[in-house]
N, C-alpha and C positions, 0 to 999 in steps of 0.2 A: 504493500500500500504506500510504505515510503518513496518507492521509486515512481509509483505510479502517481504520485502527485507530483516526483519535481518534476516527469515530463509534462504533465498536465498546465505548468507553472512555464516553462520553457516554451510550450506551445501558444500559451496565451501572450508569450514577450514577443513571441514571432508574428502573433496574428497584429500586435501593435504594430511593430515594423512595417509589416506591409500596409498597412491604411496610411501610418506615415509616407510610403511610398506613394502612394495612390496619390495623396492627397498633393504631393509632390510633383508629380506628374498630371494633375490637375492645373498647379500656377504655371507649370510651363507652357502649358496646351493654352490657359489665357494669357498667356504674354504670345503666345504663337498666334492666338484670333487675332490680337489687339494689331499686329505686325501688318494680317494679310487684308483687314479694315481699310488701315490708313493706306495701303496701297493697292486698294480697289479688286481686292481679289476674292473671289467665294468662299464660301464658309469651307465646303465638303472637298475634299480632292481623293477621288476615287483608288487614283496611281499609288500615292500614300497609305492611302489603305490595306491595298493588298501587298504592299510593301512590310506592314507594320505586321500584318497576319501571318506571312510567308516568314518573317521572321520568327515569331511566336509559336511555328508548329518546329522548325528546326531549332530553336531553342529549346521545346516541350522534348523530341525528340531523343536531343545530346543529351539530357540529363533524366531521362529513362520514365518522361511521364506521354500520356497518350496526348499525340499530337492534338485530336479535336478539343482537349481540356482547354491549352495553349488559345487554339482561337477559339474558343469561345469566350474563354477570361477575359481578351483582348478585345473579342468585338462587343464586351458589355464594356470596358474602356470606353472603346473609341465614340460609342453611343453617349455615357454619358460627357465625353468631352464636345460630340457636337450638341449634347444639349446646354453644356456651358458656353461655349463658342456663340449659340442663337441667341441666345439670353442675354449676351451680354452687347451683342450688336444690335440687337432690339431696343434694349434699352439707351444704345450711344445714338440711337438716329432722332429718339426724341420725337416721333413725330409730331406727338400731341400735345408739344410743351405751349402752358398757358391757355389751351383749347379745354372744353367741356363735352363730355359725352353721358348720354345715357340709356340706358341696358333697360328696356322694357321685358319683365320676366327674369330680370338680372337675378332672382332667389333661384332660381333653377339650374339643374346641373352648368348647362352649357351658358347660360346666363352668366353664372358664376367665373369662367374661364374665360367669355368675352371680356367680364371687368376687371379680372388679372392680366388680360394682354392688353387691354388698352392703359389701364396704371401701369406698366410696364411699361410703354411708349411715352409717359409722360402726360395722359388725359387725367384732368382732375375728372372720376367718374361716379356718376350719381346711377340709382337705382328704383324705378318704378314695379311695385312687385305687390299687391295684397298680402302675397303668402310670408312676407317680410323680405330681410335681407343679407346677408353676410354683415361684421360687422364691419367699419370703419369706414363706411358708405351711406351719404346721404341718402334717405327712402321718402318716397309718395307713396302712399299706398294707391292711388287714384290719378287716370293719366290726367284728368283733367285738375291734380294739384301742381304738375311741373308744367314750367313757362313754357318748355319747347324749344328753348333759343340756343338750342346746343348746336356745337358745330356738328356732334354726331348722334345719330342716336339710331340705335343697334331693336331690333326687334326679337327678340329670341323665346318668343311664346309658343305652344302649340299648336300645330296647321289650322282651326279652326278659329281660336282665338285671334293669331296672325292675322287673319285675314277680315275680321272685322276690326283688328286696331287698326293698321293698314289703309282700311276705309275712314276711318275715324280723323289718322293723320292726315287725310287729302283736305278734310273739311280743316282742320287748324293750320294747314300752307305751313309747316315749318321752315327755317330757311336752310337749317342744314343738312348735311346726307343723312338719307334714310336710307337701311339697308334690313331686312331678313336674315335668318338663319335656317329654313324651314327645308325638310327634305322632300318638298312636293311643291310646286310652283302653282299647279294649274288652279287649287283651288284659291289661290293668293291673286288672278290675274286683274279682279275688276281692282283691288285694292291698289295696286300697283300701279296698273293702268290709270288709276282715279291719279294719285299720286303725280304722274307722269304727266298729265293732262292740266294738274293745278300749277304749271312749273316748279314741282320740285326736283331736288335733288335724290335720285331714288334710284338705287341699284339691287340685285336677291343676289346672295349667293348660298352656298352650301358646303359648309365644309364634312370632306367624307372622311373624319376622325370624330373622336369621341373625347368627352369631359377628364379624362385619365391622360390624353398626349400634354407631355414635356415637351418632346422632338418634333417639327412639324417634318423633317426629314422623313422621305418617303410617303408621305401623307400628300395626296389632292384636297386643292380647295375650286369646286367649278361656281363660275362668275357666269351668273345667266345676265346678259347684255339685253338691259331695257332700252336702250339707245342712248341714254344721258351720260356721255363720254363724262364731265368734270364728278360724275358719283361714282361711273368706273376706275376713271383713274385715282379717286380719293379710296376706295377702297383697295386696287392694286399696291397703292403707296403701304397702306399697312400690314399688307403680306410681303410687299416686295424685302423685307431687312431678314425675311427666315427663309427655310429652305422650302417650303408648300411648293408643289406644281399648281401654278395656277392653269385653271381650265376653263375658256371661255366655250360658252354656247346657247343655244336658244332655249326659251320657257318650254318649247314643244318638244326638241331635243333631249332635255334635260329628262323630264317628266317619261319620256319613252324611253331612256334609257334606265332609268330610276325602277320601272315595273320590272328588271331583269338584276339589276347589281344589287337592288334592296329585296323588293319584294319578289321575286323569283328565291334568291338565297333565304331569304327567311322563312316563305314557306318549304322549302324543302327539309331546313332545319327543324320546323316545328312538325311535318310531317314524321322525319326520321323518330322526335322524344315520342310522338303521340303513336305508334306503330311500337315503339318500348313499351310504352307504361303499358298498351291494351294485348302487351305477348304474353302475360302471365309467368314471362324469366324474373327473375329476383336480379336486381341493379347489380348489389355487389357480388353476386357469382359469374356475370356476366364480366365484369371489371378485372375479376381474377383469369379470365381462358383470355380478353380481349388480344386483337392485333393492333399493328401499329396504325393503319388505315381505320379499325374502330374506334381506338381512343383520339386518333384527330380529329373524325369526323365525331366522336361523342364532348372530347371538348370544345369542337365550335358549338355544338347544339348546347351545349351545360350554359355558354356564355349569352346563345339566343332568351334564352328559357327564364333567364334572371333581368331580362330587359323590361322594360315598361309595355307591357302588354297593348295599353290602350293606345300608345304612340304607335305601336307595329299594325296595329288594326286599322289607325290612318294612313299608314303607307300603303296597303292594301287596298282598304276601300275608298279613300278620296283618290287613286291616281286611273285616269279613264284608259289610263293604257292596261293597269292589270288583270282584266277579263283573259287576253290572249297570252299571258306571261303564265295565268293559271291554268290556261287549257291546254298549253306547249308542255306541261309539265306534266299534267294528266294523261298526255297523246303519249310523252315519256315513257312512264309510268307501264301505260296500259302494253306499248312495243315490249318492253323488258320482257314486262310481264308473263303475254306471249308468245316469244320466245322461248324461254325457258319452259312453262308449261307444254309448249308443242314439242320439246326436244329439238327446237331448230338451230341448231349447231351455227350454221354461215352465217345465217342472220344476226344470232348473238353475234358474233364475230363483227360481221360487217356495222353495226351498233357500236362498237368498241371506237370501230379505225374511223368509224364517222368522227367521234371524238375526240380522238387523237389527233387525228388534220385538226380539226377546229382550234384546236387547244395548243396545236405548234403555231399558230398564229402570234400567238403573244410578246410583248416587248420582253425582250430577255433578261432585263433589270428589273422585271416584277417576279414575285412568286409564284 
């Protein structure tokens, strides 16, 4: 027992070292942002990366530990280095210094991350929210208690709510940008349109992350283009300092593509839990034989299942494109189906390699 505390004790001096190191290797990484800031150069440099990985598996290697630990260590590094690197060039560009913004819905998850990114830019930002609000933010609980005279003001309500404040702001003509967060446009369009037609300043976008992103790295943000270039480009300005792909396209675009990346993937997911719960298998014996294709697909479905039910039910049923998104997936379904019940061997087959073309389609820097 004596020896197995002093390595116990020896291990704990070693796990200090290395967070010191870490942390070490954190000031350099911001002195490394602050360098390629001041001379105009992007946050991410890909060459580097696999430089610093390829490194990290022959080091893993030399010294007899399994190469994949090496980059994995390294690529949770190098992530949270460009989440310091974004954060710090976000906050140097200021955008909002002196400017007023406010986050209608700002109590809500995503609410709540609009009015940390725009304090973070330098917006002194207020919050209109019934349900209240995070602290160290002015609150209305009633839009009709705030002046309106922001330079920005963020709408990040529910698809339905959206769209009657939406309506509500055309009638108060605010003068500064108005923008959405909603992930369905069409039922937002008279609102907008209203907006659009009272000359304001009115832009939708969508960001397709979630209230938990740090990193905008690797994450879209699509910019549905209402035609009022000075609220496009007032909001490009606020994502252009991080790494987001911005994605411009149309309200009708958007909405048809939205019935296949959102609501096609969600119903499948909730089809896959709801086809468990009603097999009569017990969770955890299944968790015990699972494969690796069951536990991805059962962790994506674990992380649908724990979402806001009533929001997924607006993605669904307010978008006019999901009728064929759910009957593509029923026609799916039903081919699998029989196939396999008929023994039809090519068919299944040819089911496969339809997929596979489809699916080599892909930009190669996606998953």
């Amino acid at each position: 027992m004596q020896e197995l505390e002093s390595l116990r004790a020896e291990l704990s001096q070693l796990d200090v070292k290395l967070l010191e190191l870490v942390a070490e290797r954190q000031r350099i990484v911001g002195a490394i942002g602050r360098v390629k800031s001041s001379a105009g150069r992007g946050t991410r440099d890909y060459a580097r990366e696999r430089d610093v990985l390829e490194l990290a598996r022959r080091t893993a290697a030399r010294v007899g530990l399994d190469e994949s630990l090496g980059a994995d260590l390294f690529r949770l590094l190098i992530r949270a280095s460009l989440a310091a690197q974004e954060q710090d060039k976000v906050s140097s560009i200021d955008t909002g210094s002196g400017q007023r913004a406010l986050v209608i819905g700002g109590g809500g998850q995503m609410g709540r991350w609009f009015a940390r990114f725009l304090s973070s830019q330098g917006y002194c930002v207020e919050i209109c929210d019934p349900a209240g609000a995070p602290q160290g933010y002015r609150r209305y609980a009633e839009l009709a208690q705030a002046r309106l005279d922001q330079e920005l003001i963020v709408v990040a309500a529910p698809i339905a709510e959206s769209a009657a404040i939406l309506r509500q702001l055309a009638e108060y003509r605010p003068p500064g940008v108005v923008f959405d967060i909603c992930s369905l446009k069409g039922p937002l369009s008279q609102g907008l349109e209203a907006l659009r037609e009272a000359g304001c300043g009115v832009a939708s976008i969508h960001p397709m992350f979630g209230p938990d992103t740090e990193l905008l790295s690797g994450s879209n943000l699509v910019l549905v283009d209402l035609g009022v270039e000075r609220a496009n480009a007032a909001v490009r300005a606020l994502f252009d300092p991080t790494m987001v792909e911005q994605v411009s396209m149309s309200l009708e675009a958007h909405d048809r593509a939205m019935a296949y990346v959102l609501g096609l993937s969600h119903a499948v997911n909730i089809a896959f839990f709801k086809a468990l719960a009603e097999s009569g298998e017990d969770a955890r014996a299944l968790a015990r034989l699972s494969s690796s294709t069951f536990d991805a697909q059962l962790e994506v479905a674990s992380r649908v299942a724990r979402e806001n039910p009533y929001l997924y039910f607006e993605v669904q049923s307010l978008n006019s494109h999901s009728p064929r998104a759910l009957i593509s997936l029923l026609n799916a379904v039903t081919q699998v189906a029989g196939r396999v019940l008929d023994s039809d061997e090519r068919g299944f087959v040819e089911l496969m390699a339809q997929g596979k073309a489809f699916l080599a389609g892909r930009p190669e820097d996606r998953p």
